[in-house]
C-alpha angles and dihedrals in degrees: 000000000000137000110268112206108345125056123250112204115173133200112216135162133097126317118284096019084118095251085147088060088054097043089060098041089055094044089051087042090048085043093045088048090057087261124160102230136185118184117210142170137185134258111039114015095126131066086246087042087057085057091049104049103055085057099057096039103037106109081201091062075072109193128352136179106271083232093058091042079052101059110032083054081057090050092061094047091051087053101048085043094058103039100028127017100031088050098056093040083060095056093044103260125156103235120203116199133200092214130331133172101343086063095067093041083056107039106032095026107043093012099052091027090238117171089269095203084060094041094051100059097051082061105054096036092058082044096052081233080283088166117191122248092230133015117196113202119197112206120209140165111246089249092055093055132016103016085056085073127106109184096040121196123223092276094038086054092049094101145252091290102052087050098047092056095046087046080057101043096051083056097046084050095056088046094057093061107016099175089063104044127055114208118208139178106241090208084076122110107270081245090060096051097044094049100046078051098060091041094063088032093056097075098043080070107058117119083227093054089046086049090054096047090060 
């Protein structure tokens, strides 16, 4: 399922490739052109998010099944889905979000090496298959990004292994539906990649292209 009415763009890659700087320059871009914006993340903007992440991030939550860390990742979605995203979409907003269903198919699927068929469907059953319009994956060497980190968090701490298959699976995921996924090289200047962003924003935009979604 597609977004009716508003436009869904998402951020993905591994931890510390500045997908939170281009989150807000998009965000001030989509503002400065009239836009109505909401900027979003996952986990934890809900009240019941907030819960949630602290569970799942918390070193001192110490280990957990992969099925538990699974699910309670795909509660937090069901529930910004309900009181955030699907809400802006409806009134027509453009929402920007730091991460979104292809964090948990890396991290809890080839990360945690979780039968990813079966993970899969419990993600896009607790997000409706809402399905962004554009997802936007930052690529990065382990030593350009998490391993840049000083105060790490549960999943940043969960080695070089774990990291190097969820780097490759957001790749094999953009490769899998390439119209609807931009690919960048986070080592790029932070003009470069914004740039490279609105220009494959833009279009999503147009009145013609909102016309041709109903």
């Amino acid at each position: 399922m597609t977004t009716a009415g508003g436009v869904f763009v998402v951020f993905e890659g591994g931890d510390g490739v500045g997908k939170t700087t281009q989150v807000d320059r998009l965000c001030a871009w989509l503002a400065k052109a009239g836009q109505d914006v909401l900027r979003t993340f996952e986990p934890g903007d809900t009240t019941v998010g907030a819960m949630i992440r602290r569970i799942v991030l918390d070193p001192a939550t110490g280990e957990m099944s992969p099925r538990a860390e699974a699910l309670l990742y795909a509660a937090d979605k069901a529930q910004h889905i309900f009181a955030v995203v699907r809400p802006a979409l409806q009134r027509g907003a453009v929402v920007v979000c730091d991460r979104y269903v292809d964090s948990m198919l890396a991290y809890q699927g080839a990360g945690r090496a979780l039968e990813l068929a079966d993970l899969e469907r419990v993600a896009r059953w607790a997000t409706e298959d809402l399905r962004p319009d554009l997802t936007v994956v930052l690529d990065a060497e382990l030593s350009a990004g998490v391993h840049a980190k000083a105060n790490k968090d549960r999943l940043e701490s969960a080695g070089d292994g774990f990291h190097e298959r969820t780097r490759q699976f957001f790749l094999q995921l953009a490769q899998r539906d390439p119209e609807r996924y931009l690919v960048l090289d986070a080592r790029a200047s932070r003009e470069e990649i914004a740039a490279e962003v609105t220009a494959r924003v833009a279009p999503l935009l147009s009145p013609a292209r909102h016309q041709e979604r109903r």
